[in-house]
C-alpha positions in Angstrom: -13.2 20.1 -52.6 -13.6 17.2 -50.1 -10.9 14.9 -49.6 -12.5 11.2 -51.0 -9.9 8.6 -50.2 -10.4 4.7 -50.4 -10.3 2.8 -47.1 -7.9 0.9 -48.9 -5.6 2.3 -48.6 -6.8 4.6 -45.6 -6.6 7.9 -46.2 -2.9 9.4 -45.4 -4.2 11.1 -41.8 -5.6 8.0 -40.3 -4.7 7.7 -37.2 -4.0 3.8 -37.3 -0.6 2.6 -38.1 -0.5 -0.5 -41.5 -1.9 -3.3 -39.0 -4.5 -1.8 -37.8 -5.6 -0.3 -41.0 -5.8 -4.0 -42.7 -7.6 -4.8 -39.1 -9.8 -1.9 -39.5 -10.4 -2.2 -43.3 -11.6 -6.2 -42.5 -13.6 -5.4 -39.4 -15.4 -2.7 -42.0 -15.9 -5.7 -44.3 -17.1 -8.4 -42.2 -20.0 -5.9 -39.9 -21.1 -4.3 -43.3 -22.0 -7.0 -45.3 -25.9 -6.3 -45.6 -25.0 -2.5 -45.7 -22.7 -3.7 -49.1 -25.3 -6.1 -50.5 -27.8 -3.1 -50.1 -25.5 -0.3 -51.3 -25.5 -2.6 -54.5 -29.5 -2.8 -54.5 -29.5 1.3 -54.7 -26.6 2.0 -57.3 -29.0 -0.8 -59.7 -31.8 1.7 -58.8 -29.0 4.7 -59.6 -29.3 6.0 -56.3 -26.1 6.4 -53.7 -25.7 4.9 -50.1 -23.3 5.5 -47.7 -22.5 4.0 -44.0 -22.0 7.0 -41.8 -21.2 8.5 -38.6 -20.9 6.4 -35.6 -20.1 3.2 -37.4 -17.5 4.5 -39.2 -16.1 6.4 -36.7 -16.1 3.1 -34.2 -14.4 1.0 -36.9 -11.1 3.6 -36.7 -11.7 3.4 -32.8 -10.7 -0.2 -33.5 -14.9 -0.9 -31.5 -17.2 -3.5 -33.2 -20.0 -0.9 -34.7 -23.7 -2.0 -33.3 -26.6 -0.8 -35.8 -25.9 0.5 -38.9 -26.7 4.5 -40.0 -26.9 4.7 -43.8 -27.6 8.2 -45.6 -29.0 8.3 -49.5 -29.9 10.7 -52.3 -33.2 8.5 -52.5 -36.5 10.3 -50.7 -38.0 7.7 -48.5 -40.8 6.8 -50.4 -38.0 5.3 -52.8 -36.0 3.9 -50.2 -39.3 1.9 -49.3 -39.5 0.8 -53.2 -36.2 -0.3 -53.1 -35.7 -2.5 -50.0 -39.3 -4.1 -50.8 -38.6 -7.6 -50.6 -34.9 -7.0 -49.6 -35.8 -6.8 -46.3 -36.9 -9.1 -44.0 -38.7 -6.0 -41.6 -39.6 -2.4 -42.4 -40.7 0.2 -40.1 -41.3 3.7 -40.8 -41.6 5.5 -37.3 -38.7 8.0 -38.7 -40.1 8.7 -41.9 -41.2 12.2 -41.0 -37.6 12.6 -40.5 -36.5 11.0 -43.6 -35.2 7.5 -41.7 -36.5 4.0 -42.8 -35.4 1.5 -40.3 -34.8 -2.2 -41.9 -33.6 -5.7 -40.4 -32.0 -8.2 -43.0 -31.0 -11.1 -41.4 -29.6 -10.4 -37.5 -28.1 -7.1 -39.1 -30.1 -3.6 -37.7 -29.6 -0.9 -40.9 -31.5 3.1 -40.6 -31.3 4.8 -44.0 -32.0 8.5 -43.8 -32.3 10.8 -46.8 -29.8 13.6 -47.3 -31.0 16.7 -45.1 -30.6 19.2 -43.7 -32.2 20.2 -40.5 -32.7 23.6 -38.3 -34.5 24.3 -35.3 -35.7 27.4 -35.3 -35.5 29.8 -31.6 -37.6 28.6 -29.2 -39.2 25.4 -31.3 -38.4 21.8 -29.9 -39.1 20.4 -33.5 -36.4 20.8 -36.5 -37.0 21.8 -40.3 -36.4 19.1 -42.3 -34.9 19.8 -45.7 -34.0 16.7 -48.1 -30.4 17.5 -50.2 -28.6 15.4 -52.9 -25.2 15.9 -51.5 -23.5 13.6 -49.1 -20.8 16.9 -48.4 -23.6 19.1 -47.5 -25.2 16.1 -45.5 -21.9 15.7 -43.4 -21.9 19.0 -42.7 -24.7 19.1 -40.6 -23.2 16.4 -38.0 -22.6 17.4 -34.9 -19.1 16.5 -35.1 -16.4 16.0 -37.4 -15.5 12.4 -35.7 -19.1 11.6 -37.0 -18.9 13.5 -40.3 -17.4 10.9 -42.1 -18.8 8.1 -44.6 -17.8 5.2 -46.4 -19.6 5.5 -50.0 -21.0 1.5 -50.6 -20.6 -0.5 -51.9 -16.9 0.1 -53.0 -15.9 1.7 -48.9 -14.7 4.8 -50.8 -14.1 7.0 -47.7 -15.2 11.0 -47.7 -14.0 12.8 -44.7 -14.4 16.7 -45.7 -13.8 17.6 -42.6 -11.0 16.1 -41.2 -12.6 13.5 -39.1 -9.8 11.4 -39.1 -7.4 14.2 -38.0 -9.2 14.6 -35.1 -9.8 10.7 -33.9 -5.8 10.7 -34.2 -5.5 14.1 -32.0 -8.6 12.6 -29.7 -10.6 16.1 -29.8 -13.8 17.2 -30.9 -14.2 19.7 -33.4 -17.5 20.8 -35.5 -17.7 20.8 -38.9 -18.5 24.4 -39.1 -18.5 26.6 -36.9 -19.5 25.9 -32.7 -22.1 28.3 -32.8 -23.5 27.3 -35.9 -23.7 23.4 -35.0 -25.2 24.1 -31.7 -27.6 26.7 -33.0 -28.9 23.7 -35.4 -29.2 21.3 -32.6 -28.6 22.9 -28.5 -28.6 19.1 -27.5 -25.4 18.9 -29.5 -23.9 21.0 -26.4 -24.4 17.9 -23.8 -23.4 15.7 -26.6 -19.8 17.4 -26.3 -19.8 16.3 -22.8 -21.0 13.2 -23.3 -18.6 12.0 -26.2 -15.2 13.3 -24.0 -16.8 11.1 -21.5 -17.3 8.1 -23.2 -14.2 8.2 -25.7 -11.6 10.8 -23.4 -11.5 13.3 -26.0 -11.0 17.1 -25.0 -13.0 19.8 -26.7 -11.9 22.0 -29.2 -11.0 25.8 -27.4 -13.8 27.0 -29.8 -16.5 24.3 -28.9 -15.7 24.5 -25.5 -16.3 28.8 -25.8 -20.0 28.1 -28.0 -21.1 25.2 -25.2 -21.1 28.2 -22.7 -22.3 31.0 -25.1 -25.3 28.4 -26.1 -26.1 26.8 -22.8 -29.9 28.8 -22.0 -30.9 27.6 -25.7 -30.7 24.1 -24.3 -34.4 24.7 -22.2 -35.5 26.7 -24.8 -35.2 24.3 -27.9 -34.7 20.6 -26.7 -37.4 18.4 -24.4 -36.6 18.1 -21.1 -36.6 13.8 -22.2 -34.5 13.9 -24.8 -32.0 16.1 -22.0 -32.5 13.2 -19.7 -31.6 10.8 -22.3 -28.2 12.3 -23.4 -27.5 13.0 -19.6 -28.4 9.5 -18.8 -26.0 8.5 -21.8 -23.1 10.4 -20.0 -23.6 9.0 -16.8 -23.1 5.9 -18.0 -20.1 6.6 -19.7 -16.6 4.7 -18.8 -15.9 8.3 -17.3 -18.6 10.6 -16.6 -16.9 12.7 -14.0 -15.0 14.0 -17.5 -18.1 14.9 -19.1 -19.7 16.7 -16.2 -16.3 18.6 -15.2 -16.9 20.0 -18.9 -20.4 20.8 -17.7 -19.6 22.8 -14.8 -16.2 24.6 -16.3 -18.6 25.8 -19.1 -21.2 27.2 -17.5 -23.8 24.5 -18.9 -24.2 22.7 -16.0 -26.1 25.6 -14.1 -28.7 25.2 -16.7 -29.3 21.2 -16.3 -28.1 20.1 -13.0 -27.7 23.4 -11.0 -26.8 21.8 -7.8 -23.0 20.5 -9.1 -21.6 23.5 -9.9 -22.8 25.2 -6.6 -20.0 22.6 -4.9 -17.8 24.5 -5.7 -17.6 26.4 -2.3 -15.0 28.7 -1.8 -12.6 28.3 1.2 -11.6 31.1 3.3 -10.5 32.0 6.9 -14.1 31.8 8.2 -14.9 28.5 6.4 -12.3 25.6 6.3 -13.4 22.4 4.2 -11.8 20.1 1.5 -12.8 20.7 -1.4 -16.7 19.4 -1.6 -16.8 19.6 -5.7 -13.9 17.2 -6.2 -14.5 15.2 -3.8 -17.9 14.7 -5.2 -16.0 13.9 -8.7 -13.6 11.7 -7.0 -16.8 9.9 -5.0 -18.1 9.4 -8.8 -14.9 7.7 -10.3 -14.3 5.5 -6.8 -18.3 4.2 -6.9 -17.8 3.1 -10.7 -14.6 1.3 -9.6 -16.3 -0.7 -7.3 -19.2 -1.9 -9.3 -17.8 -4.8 -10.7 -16.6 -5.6 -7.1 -20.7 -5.1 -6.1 -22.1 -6.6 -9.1 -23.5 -3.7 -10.4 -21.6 -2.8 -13.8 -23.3 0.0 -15.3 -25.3 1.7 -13.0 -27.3 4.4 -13.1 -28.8 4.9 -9.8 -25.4 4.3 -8.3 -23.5 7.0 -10.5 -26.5 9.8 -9.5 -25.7 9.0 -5.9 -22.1 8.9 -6.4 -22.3 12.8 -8.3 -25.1 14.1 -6.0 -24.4 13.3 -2.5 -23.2 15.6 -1.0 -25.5 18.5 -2.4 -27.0 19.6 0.9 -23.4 20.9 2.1 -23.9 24.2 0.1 -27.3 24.8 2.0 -26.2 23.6 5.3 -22.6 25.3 5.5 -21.9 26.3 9.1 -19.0 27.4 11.4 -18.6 25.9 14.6 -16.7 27.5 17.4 -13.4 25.8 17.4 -13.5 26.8 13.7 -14.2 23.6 11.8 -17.3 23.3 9.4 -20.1 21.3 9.8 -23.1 20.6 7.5 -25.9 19.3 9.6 -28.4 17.7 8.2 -26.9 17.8 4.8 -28.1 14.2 3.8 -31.6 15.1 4.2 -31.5 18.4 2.7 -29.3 17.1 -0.1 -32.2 13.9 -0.3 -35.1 16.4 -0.6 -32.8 18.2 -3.6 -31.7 15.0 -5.6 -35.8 14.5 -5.5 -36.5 17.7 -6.9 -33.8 17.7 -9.6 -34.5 14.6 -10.7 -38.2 14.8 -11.1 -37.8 18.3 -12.7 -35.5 16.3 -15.2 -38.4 13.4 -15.4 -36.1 10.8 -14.8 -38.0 7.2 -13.8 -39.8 7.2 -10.6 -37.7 4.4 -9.3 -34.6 6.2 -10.4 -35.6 9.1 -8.3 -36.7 7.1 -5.4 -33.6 5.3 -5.3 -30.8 7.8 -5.4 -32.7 10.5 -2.9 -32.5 7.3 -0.7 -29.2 6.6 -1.1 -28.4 10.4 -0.9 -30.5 10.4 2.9 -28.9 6.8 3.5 -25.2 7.4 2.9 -23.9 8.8 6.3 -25.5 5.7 8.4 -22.0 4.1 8.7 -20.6 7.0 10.5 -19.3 6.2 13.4 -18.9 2.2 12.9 -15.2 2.0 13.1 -15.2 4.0 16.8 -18.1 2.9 18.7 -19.5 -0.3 16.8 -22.7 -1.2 16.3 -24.6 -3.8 18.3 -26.2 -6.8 16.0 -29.3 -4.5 16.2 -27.9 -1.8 14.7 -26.8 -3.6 12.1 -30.2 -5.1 11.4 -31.5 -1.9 11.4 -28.8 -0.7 8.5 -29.7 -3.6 6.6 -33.6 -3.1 7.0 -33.0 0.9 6.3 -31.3 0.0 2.8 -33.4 -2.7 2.2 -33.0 -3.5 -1.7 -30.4 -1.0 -1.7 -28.5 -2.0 0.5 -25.4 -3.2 -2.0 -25.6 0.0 -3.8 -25.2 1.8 -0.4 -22.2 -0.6 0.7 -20.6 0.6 -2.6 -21.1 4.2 -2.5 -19.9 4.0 1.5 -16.8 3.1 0.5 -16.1 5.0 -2.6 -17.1 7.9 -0.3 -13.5 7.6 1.6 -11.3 10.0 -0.2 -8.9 10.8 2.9 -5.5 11.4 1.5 -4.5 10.0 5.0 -3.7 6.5 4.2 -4.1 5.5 8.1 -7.0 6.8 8.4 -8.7 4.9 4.8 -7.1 2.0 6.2 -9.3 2.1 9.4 -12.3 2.8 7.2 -11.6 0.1 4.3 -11.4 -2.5 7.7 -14.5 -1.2 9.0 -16.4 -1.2 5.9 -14.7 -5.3 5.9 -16.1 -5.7 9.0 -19.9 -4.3 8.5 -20.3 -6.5 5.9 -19.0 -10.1 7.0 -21.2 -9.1 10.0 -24.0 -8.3 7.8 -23.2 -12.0 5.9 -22.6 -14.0 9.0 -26.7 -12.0 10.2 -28.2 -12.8 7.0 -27.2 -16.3 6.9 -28.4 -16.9 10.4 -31.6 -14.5 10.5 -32.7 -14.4 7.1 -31.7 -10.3 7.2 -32.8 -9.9 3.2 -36.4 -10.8 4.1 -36.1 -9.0 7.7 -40.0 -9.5 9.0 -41.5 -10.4 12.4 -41.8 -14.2 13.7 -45.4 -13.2 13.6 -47.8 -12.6 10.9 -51.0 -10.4 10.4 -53.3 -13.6 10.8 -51.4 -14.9 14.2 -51.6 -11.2 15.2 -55.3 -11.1 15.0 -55.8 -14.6 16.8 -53.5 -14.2 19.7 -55.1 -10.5 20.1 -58.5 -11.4 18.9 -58.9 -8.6 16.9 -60.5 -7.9 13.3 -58.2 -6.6 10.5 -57.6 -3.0 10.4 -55.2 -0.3 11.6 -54.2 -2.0 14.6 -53.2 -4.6 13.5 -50.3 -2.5 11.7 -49.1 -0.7 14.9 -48.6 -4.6 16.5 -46.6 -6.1 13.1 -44.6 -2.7 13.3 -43.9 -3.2 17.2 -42.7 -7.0 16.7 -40.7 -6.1 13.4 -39.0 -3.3 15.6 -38.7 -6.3 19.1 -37.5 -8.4 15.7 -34.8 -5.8 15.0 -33.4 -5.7 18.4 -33.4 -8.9 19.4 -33.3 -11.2 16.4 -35.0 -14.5 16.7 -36.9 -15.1 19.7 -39.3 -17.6 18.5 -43.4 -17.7 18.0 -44.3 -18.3 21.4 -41.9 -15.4 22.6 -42.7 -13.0 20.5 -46.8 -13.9 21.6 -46.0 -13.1 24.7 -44.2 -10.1 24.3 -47.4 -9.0 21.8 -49.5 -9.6 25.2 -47.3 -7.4 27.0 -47.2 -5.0 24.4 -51.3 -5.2 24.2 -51.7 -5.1 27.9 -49.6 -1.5 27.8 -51.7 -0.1 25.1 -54.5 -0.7 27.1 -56.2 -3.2 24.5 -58.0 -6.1 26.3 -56.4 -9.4 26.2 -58.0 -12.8 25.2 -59.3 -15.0 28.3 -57.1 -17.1 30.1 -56.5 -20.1 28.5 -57.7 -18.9 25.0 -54.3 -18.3 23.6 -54.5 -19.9 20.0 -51.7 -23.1 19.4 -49.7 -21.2 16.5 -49.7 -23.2 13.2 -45.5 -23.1 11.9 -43.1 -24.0 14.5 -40.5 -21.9 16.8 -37.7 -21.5 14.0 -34.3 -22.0 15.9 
C-alpha cells in the first residue's frame, strides 16, 4: 500500500527538521493558492487533483516552485469543462498528451490526466494511456524525488516510493526498476545527469549500471532537439562538470558528445601530459566562477568553451624530442570539431559560431606574460574577439590550472595587465568599434574610384595601418591610401584633385 501522510505533519522520513517543516508546509500554502482554489473546483465536479513532481519536490528543497504541474482522474475534455470560466487563459497545445495549460491570475498551472506512457523501440513518439490512479501515475516518473504529490485541496501527501527518503540521502533512485524507467523514456538517462548537476545528488549504483546498459536507445528513441534541450539544461546547471563526469564514467557520453570522453588520454613513458580530461572539468568549474566577475551569469556559450577546448589535443598528440608533448594546432582542429558536434546536436547557429570561435581563439594570450605584446597586438586581440572578447578574457583565465602557485601568479598578473591595457586602448581609440579613420565613401573620392571589390581590399589595408598604428588622423591615413594605391599599381587622382574630407582629424 502507499504511504499517504499529511504535510502536516510531514511524513516521519522528511528530510527537514520541525522549523523547516512549518517553513515548508507555509511556503506550500502561500505558492499553491490557485492550485487549492482549483483542487476545490474538481472535487465539486467529483474529480481528484493533485500538485506533483517538481513543485513538490522544490518545496522540501526549501526552493520557491515556478509553474505549477497538476495531475487528475478527469480526461481533458473535462478538465476543459471544468476550468471554463475559472480561468483567465486556456491553451491546449498538450492535449494530445493529456496536459491543459491554464493562467489564473499571475499563477502558471499544467493539468495532465493520469497516464501512462511507453515508447516503443526505435519510435520518437510515446503511447499514451489515460489511468485513474494517482499510484500508478507516480510510478511512471522518472524519479522518485519527482514521484511525489500533494492531493488538493487538503496537501494530503502520497510518496509510494520513498521520495522523501531519497531528498534526505540526496540520491536519485527510480521508482521501479532503471531499466524499466529508461526503457519508458531514454531521455530520462541525461535527465540523471542533469538533476546530480543541478541539485548534487549522486545516482543510485543501479541507475548508474541502466544509464550505461541504455545509452544507444538514447539516438534511437529521442530527437536529437529534445537531447540538446536536456543537455543545454545541464550545462547550465550550478555544476555541470558533475553531470557530465556521470556522462563519461557511464559510457553515455560517447553516444552524445563523443569528443569528452576521448580526453581521457592515457599517460605513459612515450607520452607525458597532465591530465587533459580534468583539466577540461576543472577549466568548466573555474569559467563558471568567473562569470559573475565578467558579467556573464549563466552562460551557455561560455560553459561549451570551457568543456570543449581543448578537444583537438586527442587528434594532435605528439612527442617531441626532448620528450615533452605537444599538440600543434589543437585549437584549430579542436574549433573545426566543436563546429561539427554542435551542428550535429542542432544547437543555435550563433551558439555554434561562438564557442568554435572561442575554442580557435583561446590560446592568443600565450606568450603575454614573457615577451609582451605591442599596443598593436593588443588591438589585434581585441579586434580577433570582437563581441567575444569578454567571454574569451574569462575562459583565458579559468584556463590556468597550474598547481604551481608561482607560476598562476605570473599568469593571474598578466591576464591583470592585458586587460587595463585593453581599458586604457578602448578609452583612448574607441577599440569596441575598431574601424579605419576612413570610410567607403572617402575611399572612393580620394582614389576616384566606383564602388566595388576594390574598394574592400583599401578599407581592409587601412583597418590593418589602423591596427598597427592607432590613430593617425584623416589626412594621414589619405596619404598612406595614396601610397598604398600608387604600390598596387592603381592610378592616382591629379595633382591638386585630392578631395577636402568632410569630419575632422579626430585627436
Amino acid at each position: 500500500m502507499p504511504n499517504s501522510t499529511s504535510l502536516r505533519p510531514v511524513s516521519p522520513v522528511n528530510p527537514l527538521n520541525d522549523e523547516q517543516r512549518k517553513a515548508a508546509a507555509a511556503l506550500l500554502r502561500r505558492v499553491s493558492a490557485a492550485a487549492d482554489e482549483l483542487g476545490l473546483l474538481f472535487t465539486r465536479h467529483g474529480y481528484e487533483l493533485a500538485l506533483v513532481g517538481g513543485p513538490v519536490r522544490d518545496v522540501f528543497l526549501g526552493r520557491e516552485p515556478g509553474d505549477l504541474d497538476l495531475t487528475t482522474d478527469a480526461p481533458p475534455a473535462e478538465v476543459l469543462r471544468i476550468v471554463d470560466g475559472w480561468a483567465d487563459a486556456v491553451w491546449t497545445v498538450g492535449i494530445d498528451f493529456g496536459t491543459v495549460g491554464l493562467r489564473k491570475d499571475s499563477a502558471i498551472l499544467e493539468v495532465t490526466t493520469y497516464r501512462s506512457e511507453e515508447y516503443a523501440p526505435r519510435s520518437r513518439k510515446p503511447e499514451v494511456r489515460y489511468g485513474t490512479s494517482l499510484e500508478a501515475d507516480l510510478r511512471r516518473r522518472d524519479f522518485t524525488v519527482n514521484a511525489m504529490a500533494a492531493r488538493l485541496p487538503d496537501h494530503e501527501l502520497v510518496d509510494p516510493f520513498g521520495g522523501l527518503a531519497a531528498l534526505r540521502e540526496k540520491v536519485l533512485r527510480t521508482p521501479g526498476t532503471a531499466d524499466e524507467s529508461f526503457s519508458d523514456d531514454a531521455l530520462r538517462i541525461l535527465r540523471a545527469a542533469r538533476f546530480s548537476a543541478q541539485l548534487g545528488f549522486t545516482v543510485a549504483d543501479d541507475v548508474r549500471e541502466a544509464m550505461g546498459r541504455q545509452a544507444p536507445r538514447l539516438l534511437e528513441s529521442v530527437s536529437t532537439e529534445r537531447i540538446t534541450d536536456e543537455l543545454t539544461k545541464l550545462m547550465l546547471a550550478p555544476d555541470p562538470a558533475r553531470g557530465v563526469d556521470l556522462l563519461v564514467k557511464t559510457g553515455v557520453a560517447e553516444h552524445v558528445l563523443p569528443e569528452v570522453p576521448r580526453l581521457r588520454l592515457e599517460a605513459d613513458e612515450h607520452f607525458r601530459h597532465k591530465d587533459v580530461y580534468q583539466h577540461s572539468l576543472t577549466v568548466l568549474r573555474q569559467a563558471i566562477g568567473l562569470e559573475a566577475r565578467y558579467g556573464l551569469t549563466g552562460d551557455l556559450v561560455l560553459r561549451l568553451a570551457a568543456l570543449l577546448h581543448d578537444i583537438g589535443k586527442p587528434g594532435t598528440r605528439s612527442r617531441l624530442p626532448d620528450g615533452r608533448v605537444a599538440f600543434h594546432h589543437h585549437e584549430v582542429v579542436g574549433a573545426k570539431l566543436a563546429r561539427k558536434r554542435l551542428t550535429v546536436l542542432r544547437f543555435p547557429k550563433d551558439v555554434v559560431t561562438d564557442v568554435s570561435r572561442l575554442v580557435e581563439l583561446h590560446l592568443r594570450f600565450h606568450g603575454y606574460g614573457e615577451a609582451g605584446w605591442t599596443d598593436s597586438a593588443v588591438r589585434r586581440y581585441v579586434r580577433d574577439a570582437g563581441p567575444l572578447l569578454t567571454r574569451l578574457n574569462a575562459l583565458t583565465r579559468a584556463d590556468c590550472t597550474t598547481r604551481n602557485k608561482g607560476k598562476a601568479n605570473r599568469l593571474a598578473r598578466a591576464y591583470d595587465d592585458l586587460e587595463q591595457r585593453i581599458e586604457r586602448l578602448s578609452e583612448e581609440e574607441e577599440l569596441a568599434r575598431l574601424r579605419p579613420e576612413l570610410d567607403g565613401n572617402e575611399i572612393m573620392q580620394i582614389l576616384g574610384i566606383p564602388r566595388g571589390p576594390l574598394v574592400g581590399q583599401a578599407y581592409a589595408f587601412l583597418l590593418e595601418l589602423r591596427i598597427e598604428r592607432g590613430l593617425i588622423g584623416k589626412e594621414q591615413a589619405a596619404q598612406e591610401l595614396l601610397r598604398w594605391a600608387e604600390g598596387e599599381g592603381l592610378p592616382g587622382p591629379e595633382a591638386g584633385s585630392l578631395p577636402v574630407l568632410a569630419r575632422p582629424d579626430r585627436p
